[in-house]
DRENDREN-330276 format. One record per residue: x, y, z of N, C-alpha, C, O in turn; residue number from 1; residue in one letter. Coordinates in steps of 0.02 Angstrom, whole numbers, padded with zeros to 5 digits. Layout:
N
R     nx     ny     nz    cax    cay    caz     cx     cy     cz     ox     oy     oz   i aa
R      X      Y      Z      X      Y      Z      X      Y      Z      X      Y      Z NUM  A
...
This chain:
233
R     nx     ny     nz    cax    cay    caz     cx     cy     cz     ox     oy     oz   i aa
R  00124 -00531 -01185  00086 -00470 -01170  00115 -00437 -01108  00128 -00469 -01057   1  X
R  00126 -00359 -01115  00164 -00344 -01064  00112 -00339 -01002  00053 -00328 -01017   2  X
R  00127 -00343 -00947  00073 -00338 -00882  00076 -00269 -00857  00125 -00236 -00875   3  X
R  00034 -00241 -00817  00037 -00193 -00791 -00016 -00159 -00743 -00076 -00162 -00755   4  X
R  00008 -00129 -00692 -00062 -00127 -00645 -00104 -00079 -00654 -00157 -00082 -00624   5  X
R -00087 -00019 -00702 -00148  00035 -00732 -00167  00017 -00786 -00128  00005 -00832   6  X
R -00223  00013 -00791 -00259 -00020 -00863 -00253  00041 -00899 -00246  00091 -00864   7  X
R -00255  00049 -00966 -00272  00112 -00997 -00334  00114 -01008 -00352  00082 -01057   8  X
R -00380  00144 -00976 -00454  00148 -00987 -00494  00214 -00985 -00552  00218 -00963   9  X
R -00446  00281 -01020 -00471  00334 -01015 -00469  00371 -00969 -00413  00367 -00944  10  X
R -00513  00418 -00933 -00502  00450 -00884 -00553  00419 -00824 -00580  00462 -00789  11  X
R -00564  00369 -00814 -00581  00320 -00777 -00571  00330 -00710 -00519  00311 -00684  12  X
R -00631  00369 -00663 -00614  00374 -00584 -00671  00364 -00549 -00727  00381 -00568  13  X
R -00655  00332 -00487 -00720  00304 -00436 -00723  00352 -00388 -00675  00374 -00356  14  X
R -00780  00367 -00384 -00803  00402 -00317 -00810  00362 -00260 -00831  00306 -00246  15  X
R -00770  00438 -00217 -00740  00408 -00147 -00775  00373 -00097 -00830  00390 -00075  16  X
R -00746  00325 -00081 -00786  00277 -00027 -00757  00295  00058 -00698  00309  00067  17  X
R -00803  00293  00112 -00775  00312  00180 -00711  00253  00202 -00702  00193  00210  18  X
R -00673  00325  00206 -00603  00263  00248 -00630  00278  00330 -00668  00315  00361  19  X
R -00573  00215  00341 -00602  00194  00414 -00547  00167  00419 -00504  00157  00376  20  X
R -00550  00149  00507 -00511  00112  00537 -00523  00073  00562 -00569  00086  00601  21  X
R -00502  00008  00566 -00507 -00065  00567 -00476 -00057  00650 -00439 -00012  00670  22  X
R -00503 -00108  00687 -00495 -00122  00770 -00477 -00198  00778 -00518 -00242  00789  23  X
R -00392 -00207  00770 -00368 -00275  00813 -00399 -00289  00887 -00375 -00260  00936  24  X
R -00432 -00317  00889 -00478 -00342  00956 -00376 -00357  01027 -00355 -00334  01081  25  X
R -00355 -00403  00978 -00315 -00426  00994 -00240 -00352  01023 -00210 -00354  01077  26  X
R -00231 -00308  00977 -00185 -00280  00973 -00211 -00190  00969 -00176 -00140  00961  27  X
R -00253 -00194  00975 -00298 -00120  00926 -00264 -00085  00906 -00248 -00031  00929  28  X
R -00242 -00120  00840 -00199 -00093  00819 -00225 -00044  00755 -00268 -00071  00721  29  X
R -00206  00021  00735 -00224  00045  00673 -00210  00039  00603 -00156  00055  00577  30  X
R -00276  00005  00563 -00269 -00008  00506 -00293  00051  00445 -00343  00086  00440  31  X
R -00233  00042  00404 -00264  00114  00352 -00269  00057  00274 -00226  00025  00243  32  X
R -00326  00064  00266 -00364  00014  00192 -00369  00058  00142 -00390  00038  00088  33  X
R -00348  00141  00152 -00344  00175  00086 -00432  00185  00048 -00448  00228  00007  34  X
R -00464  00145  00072 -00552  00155  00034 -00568  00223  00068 -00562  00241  00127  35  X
R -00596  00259  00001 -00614  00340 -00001 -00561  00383 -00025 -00569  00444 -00021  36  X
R -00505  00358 -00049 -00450  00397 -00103 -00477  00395 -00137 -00533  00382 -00116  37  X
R -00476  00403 -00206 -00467  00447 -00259 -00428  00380 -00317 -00384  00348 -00288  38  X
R -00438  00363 -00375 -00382  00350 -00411 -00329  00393 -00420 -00327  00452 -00402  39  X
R -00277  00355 -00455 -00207  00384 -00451 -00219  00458 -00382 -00161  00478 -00371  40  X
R -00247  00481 -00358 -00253  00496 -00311 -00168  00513 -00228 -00161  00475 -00180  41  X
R -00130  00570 -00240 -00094  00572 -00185 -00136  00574 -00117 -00183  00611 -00103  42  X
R -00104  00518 -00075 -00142  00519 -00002 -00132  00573  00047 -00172  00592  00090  43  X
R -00071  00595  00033 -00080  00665  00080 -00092  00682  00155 -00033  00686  00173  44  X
R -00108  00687  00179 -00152  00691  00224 -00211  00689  00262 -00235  00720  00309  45  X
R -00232  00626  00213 -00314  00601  00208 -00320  00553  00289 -00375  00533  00308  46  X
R -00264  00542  00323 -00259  00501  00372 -00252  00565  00444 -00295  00563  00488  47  X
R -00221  00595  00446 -00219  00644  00478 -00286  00716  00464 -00277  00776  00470  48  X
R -00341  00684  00447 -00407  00739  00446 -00427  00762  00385 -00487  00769  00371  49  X
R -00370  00780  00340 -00378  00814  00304 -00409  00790  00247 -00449  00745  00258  50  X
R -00401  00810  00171 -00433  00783  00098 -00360  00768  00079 -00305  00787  00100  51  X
R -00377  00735  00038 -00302  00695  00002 -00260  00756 -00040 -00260  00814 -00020  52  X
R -00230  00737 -00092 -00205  00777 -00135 -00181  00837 -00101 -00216  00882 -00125  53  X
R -00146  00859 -00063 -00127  00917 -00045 -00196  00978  00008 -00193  01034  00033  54  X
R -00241  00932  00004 -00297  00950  00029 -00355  00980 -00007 -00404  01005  00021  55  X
R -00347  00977 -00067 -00392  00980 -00132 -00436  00900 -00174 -00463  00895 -00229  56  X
R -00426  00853 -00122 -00439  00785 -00168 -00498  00753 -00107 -00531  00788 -00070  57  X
R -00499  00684 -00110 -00550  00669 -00075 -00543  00666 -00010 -00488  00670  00017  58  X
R -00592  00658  00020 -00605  00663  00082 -00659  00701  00133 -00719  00688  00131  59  X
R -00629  00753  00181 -00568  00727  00247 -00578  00657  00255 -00633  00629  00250  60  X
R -00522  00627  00267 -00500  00561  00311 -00512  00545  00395 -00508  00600  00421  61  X
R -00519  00512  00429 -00506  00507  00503 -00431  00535  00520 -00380  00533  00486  62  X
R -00442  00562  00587 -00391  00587  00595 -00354  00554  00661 -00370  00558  00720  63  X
R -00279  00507  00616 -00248  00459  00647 -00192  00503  00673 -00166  00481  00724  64  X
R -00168  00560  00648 -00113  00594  00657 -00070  00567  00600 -00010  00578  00603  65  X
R -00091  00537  00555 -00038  00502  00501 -00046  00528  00414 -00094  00524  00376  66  X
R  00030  00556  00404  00024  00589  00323  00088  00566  00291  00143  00559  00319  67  X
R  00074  00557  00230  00113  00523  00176  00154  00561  00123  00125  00597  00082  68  X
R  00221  00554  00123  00232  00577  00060  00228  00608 -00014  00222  00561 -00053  69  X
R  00229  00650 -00036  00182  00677 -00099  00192  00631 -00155  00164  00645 -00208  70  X
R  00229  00574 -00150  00257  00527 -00217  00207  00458 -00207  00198  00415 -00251  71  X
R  00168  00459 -00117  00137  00431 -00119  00063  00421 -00149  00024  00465 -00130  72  X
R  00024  00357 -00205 -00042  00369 -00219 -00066  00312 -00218 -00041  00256 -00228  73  X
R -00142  00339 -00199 -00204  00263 -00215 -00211  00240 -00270 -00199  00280 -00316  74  X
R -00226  00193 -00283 -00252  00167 -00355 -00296  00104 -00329 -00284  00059 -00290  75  X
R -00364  00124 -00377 -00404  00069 -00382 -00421  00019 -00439 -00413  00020 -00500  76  X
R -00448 -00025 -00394 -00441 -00093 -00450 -00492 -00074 -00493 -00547 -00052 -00476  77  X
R -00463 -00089 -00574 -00519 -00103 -00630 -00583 -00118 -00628 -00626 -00082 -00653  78  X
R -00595 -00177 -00595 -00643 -00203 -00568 -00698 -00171 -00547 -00756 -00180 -00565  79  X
R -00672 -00124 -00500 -00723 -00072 -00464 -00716 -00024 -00500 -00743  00024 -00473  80  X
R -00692 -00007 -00550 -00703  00073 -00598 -00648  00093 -00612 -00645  00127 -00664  81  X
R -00584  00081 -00571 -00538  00126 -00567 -00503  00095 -00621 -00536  00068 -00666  82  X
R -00407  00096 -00626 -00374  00094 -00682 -00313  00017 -00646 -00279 -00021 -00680  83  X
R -00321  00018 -00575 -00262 -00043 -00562 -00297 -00116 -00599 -00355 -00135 -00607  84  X
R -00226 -00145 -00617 -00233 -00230 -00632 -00233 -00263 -00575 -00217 -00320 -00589  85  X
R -00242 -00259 -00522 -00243 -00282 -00467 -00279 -00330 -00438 -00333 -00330 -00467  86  X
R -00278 -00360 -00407 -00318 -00404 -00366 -00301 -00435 -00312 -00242 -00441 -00295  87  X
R -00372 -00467 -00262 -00347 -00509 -00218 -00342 -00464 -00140 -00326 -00486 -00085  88  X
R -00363 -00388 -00162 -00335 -00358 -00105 -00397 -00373 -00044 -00457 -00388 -00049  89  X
R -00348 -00361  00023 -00396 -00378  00092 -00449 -00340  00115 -00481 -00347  00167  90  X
R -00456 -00296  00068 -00497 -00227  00093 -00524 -00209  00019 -00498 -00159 -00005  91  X
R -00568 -00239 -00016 -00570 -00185 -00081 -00588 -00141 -00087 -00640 -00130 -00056  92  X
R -00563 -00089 -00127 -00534 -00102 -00197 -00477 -00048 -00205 -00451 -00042 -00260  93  X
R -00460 -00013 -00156 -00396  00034 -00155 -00324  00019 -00111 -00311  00006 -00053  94  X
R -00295  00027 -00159 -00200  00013 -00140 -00167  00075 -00121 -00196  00128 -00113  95  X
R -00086  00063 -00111 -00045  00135 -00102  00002  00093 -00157  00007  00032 -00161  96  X
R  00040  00150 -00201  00083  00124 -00235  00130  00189 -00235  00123  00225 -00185  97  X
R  00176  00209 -00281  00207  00248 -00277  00260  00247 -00356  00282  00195 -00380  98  X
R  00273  00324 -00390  00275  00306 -00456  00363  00362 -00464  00395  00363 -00516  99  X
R  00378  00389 -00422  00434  00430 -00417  00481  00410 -00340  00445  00391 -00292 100  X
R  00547  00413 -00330  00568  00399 -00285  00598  00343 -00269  00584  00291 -00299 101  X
R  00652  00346 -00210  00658  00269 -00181  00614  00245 -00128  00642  00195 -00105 102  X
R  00567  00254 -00102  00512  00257 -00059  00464  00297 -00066  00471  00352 -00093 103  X
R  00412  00275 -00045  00387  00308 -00015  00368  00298  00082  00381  00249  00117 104  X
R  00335  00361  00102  00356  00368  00163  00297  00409  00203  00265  00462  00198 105  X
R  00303  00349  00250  00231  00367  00298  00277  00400  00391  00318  00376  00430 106  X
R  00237  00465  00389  00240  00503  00454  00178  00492  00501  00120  00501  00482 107  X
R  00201  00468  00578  00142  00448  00610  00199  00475  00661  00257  00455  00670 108  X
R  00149  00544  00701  00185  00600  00725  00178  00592  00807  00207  00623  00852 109  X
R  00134  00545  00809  00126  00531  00892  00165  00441  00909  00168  00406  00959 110  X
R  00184  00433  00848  00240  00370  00857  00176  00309  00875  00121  00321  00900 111  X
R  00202  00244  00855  00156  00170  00891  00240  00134  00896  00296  00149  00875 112  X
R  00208  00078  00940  00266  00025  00966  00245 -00045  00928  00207 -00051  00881 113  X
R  00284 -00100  00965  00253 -00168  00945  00306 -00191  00874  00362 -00209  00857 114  X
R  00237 -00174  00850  00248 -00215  00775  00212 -00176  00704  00163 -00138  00704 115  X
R  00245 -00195  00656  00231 -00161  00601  00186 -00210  00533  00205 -00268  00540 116  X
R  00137 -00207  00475  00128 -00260  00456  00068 -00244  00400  00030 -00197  00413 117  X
R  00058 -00281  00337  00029 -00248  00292  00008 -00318  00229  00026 -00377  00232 118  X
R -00017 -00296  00197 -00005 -00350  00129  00034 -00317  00081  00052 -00261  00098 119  X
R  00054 -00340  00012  00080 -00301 -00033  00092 -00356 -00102  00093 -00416 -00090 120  X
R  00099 -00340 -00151  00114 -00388 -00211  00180 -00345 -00229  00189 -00285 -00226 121  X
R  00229 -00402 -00252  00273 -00367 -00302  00288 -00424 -00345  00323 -00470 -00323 122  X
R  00265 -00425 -00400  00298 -00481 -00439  00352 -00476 -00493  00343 -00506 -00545 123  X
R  00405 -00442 -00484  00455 -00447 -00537  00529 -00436 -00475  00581 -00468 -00471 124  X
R  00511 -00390 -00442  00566 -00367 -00387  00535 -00367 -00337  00475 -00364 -00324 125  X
R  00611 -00372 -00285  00573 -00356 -00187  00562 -00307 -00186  00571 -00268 -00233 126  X
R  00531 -00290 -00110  00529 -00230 -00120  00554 -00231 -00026  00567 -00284  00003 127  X
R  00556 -00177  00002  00581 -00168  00074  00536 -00116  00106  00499 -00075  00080 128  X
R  00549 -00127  00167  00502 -00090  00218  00555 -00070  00286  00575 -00102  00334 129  X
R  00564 -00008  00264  00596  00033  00344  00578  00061  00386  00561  00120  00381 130  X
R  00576  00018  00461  00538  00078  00526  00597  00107  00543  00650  00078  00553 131  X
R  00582  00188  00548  00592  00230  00594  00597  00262  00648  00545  00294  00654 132  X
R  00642  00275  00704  00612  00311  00738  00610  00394  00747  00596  00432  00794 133  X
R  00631  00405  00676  00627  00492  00673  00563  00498  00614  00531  00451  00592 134  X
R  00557  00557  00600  00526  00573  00548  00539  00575  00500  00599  00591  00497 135  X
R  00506  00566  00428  00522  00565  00381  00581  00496  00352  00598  00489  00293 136  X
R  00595  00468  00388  00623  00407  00380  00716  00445  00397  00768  00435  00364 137  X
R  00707  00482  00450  00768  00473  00487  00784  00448  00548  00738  00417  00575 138  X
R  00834  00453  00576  00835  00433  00681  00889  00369  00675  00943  00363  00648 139  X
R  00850  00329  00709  00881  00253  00702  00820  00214  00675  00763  00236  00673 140  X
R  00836  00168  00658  00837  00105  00588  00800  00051  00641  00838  00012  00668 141  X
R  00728  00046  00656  00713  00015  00697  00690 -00040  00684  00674 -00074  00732 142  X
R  00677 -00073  00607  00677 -00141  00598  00686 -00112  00507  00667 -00060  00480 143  X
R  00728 -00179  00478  00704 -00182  00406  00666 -00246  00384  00670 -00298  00417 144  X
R  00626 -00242  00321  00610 -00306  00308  00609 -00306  00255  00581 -00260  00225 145  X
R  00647 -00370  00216  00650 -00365  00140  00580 -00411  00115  00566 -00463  00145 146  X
R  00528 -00381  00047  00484 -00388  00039  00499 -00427 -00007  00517 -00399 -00059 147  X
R  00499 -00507 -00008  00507 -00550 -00091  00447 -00557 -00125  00388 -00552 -00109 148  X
R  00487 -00574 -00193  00450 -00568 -00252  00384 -00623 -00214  00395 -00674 -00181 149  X
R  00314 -00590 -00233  00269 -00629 -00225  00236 -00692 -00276  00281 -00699 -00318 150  X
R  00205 -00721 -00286  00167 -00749 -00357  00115 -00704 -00378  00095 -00651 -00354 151  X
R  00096 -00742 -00431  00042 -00690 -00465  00001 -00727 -00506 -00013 -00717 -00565 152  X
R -00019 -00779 -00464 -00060 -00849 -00521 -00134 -00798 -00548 -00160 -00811 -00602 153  X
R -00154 -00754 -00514 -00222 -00719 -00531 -00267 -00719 -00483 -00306 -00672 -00474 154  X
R -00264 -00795 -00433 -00307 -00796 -00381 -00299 -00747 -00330 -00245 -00719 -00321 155  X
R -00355 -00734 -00292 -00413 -00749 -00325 -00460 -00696 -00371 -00521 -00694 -00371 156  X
R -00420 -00657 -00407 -00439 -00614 -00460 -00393 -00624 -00504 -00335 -00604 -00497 157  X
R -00423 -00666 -00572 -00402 -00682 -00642 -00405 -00607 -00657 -00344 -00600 -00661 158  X
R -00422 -00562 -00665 -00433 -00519 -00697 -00359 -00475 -00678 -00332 -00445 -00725 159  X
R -00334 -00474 -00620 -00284 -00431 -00611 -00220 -00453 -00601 -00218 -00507 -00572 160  X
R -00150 -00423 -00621 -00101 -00476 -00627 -00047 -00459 -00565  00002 -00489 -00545 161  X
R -00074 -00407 -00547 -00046 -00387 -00465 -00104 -00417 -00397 -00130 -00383 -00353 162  X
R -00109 -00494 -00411 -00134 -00540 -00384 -00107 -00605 -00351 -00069 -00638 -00387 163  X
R -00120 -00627 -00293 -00149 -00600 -00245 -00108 -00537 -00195 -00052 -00531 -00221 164  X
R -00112 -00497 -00144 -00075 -00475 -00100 -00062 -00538 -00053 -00095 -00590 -00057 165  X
R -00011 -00529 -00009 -00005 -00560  00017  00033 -00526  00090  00058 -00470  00091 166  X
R  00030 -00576  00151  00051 -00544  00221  00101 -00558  00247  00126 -00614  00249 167  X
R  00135 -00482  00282  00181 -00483  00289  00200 -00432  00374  00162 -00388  00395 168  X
R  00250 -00448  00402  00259 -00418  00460  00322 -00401  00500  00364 -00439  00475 169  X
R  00345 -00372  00540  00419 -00356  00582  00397 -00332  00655  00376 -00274  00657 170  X
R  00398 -00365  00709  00412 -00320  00773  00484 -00288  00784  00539 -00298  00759 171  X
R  00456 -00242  00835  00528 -00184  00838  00520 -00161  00919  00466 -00174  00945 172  X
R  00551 -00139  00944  00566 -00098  00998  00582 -00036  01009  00641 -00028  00993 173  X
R  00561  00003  01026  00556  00073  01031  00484  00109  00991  00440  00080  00958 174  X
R  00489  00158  01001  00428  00190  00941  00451  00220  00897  00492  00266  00900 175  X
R  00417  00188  00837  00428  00203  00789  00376  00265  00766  00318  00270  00786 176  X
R  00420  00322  00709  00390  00398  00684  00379  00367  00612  00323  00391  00604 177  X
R  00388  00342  00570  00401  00344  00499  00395  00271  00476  00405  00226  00517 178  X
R  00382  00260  00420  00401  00216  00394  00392  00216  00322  00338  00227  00294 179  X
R  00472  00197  00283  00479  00191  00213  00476  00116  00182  00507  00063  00187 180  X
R  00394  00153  00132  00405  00082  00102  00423  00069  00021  00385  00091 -00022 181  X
R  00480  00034  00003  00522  00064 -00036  00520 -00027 -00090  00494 -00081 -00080 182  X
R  00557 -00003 -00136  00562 -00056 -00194  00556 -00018 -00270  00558  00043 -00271 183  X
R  00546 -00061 -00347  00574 -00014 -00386  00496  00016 -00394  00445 -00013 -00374 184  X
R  00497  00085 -00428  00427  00127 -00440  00404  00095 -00483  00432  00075 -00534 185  X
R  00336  00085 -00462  00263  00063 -00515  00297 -00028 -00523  00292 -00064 -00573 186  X
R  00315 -00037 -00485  00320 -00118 -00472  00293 -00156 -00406  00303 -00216 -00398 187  X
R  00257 -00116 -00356  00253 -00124 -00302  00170 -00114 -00262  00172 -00057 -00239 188  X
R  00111 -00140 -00247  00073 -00108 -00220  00070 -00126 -00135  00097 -00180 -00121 189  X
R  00040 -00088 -00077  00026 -00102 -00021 -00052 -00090 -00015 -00090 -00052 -00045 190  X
R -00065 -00154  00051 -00125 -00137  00080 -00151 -00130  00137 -00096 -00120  00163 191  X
R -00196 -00124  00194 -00205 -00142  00282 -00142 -00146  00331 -00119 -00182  00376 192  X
R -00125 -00082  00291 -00065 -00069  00335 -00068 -00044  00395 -00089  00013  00408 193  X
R -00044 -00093  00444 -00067 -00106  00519  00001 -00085  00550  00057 -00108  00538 194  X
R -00022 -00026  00599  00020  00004  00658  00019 -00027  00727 -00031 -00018  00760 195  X
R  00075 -00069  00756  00038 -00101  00822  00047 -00152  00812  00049 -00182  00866 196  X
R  00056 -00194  00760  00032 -00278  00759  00118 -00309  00707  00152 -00269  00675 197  X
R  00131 -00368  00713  00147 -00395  00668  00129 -00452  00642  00165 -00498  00623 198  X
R  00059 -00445  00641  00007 -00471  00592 -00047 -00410  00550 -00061 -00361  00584 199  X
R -00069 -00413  00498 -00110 -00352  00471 -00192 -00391  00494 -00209 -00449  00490 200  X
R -00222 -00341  00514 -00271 -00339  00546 -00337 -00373  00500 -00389 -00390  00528 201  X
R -00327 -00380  00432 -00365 -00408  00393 -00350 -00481  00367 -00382 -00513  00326 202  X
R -00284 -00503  00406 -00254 -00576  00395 -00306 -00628  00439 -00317 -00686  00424 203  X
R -00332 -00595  00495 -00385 -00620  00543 -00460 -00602  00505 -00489 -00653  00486 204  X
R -00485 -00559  00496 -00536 -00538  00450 -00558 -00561  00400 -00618 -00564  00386 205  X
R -00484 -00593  00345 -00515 -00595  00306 -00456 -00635  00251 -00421 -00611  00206 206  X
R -00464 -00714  00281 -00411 -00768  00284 -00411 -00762  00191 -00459 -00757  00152 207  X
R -00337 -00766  00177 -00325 -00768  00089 -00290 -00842  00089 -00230 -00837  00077 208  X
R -00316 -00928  00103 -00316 -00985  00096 -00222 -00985  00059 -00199 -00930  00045 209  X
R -00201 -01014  00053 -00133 -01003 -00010 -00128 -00952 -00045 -00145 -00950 -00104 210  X
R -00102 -00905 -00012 -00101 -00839 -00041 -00039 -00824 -00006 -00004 -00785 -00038 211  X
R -00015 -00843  00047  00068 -00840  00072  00119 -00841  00062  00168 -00815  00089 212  X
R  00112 -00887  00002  00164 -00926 -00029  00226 -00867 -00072  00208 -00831 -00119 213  X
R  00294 -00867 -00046  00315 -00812 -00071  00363 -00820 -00117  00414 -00833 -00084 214  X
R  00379 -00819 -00181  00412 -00850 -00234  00470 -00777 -00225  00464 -00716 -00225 215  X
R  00530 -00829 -00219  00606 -00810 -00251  00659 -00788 -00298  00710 -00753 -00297 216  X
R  00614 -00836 -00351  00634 -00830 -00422  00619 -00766 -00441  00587 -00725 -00408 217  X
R  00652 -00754 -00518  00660 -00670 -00546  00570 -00696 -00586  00539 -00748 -00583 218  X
R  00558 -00636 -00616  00521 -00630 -00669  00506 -00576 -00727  00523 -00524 -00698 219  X
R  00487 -00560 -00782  00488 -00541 -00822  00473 -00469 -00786  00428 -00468 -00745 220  X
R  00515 -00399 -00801  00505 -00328 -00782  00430 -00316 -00834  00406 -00329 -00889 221  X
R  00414 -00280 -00769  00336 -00263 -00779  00309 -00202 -00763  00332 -00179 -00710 222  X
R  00269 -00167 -00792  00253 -00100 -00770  00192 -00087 -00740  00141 -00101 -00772 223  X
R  00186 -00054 -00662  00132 -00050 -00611  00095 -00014 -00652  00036 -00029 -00663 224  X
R  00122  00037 -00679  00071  00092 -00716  00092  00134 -00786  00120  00188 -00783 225  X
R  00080  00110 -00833  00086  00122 -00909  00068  00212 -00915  00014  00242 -00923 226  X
R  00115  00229 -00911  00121  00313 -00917  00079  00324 -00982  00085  00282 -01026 227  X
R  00042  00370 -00991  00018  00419 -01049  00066  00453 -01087  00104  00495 -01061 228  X
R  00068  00435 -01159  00117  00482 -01218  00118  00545 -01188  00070  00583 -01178 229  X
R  00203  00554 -01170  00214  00636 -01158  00236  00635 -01081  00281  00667 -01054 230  X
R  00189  00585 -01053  00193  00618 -00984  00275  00609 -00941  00313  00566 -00962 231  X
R  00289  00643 -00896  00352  00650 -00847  00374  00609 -00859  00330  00568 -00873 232  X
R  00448  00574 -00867  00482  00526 -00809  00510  00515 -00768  00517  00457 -00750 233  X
């Protein structure tokens, strides 16, 4: 059975829940958990004040000074209404994934230092994560980190096969503007993606027991999100 992280379940969408920002006691560092997007949902500028989607979608967001790529989108887990196979995430029930492109790519226009750090599943391919210190993912190359293939036993959501996320991190020096987070499209989700830390702020919050464990091996190509007859490629 092929796997995949959009269920086909019609036109299937959850109403928006308040995003917020999470406070490292330790680091205060800023966490973006994506809750109050939109399914398939572009994030937009939902972090920087605005409503998602170009400024027509949900929201306004808190305003971090931080906006995303137009290739960037939320997707929520089945579970809670929405269309992802997902599970396991640190924050439920909304991800960032991305379905066009070699990245996608986060602008944070007043720059953070430290450390960079997030959860994410990929189970067929790595995926990679580039800080910046220009915008838009130019300047200099201020840390990379290659993202390996994760597992995907189901825990602790049988139900989703982009299960569990798991944590991941890079310190860097200088401040960083951008960051691309890249791997193949609709194979990849992110979550508590933490500015400031290289720990994600929900690794303390909200302990995932053997959920670390980061598998090497290849596995069967899989699709994040099962396109609709007709639609783009």
């Amino acid at each position: 059975m092929t796997k995949s992280i959009k269920r086909i379940i019609g036109r299937a969408f959850v109403a928006a829940l308040t995003g917020c920002l999470a406070i490292s006691p330790a680091a205060a560092a800023t966490v973006l958990t994506f809750e109050g997007i939109g399914d398939l949902e572009p994030v937009g500028g939902f972090y920087n004040g605005e409503q998602a989607n170009g400024g027509i979608g949900s929201g306004p967001g808190p305003n971090f000074g931080i906006t995303f790529s137009t290739n960037a989108l939320a997707i929520i887990d089945a579970d809670a209404g929405g269309s992802g196979s997902i599970g396991g995430e640190p924050s439920p029930s909304t991800v960032l994934f991305f379905l066009d492109g070699a990245a996608a790519t986060m602008n944070v226009a007043a720059g953070f230092d430290t450390g960079f750090s997030l959860y994410y599943s990929s189970i067929t391919v790595p995926g990679v994560i580039d800080v910046w210190d220009g915008l838009n993912g130019t300047g200099t190359l201020l840390a990379s980190l290659v993202l390996p293939i994760t597992e995907h036993t189901g825990a602790p959501d049988p139900t989703g096969n982009f299960s569990p996320l798991v944590a991941i991190g890079v310190p860097f020096d200088g401040i960083a503007r951008s960051v691309d987070f890249g791997g193949t499209i609709n194979q990849i989700v992110f979550d508590d993606i933490t500015l400031g830390s290289v720990t994600p702020e929900s690794e303390t919050r909200v302990p995932l027991p053997g959920s670390l464990i980061l598998l090497t091996g290849g596995a069967l190509v899989v699709a994040l999100v099962r396109r609709r007859p007709g639609a783009r490629k």
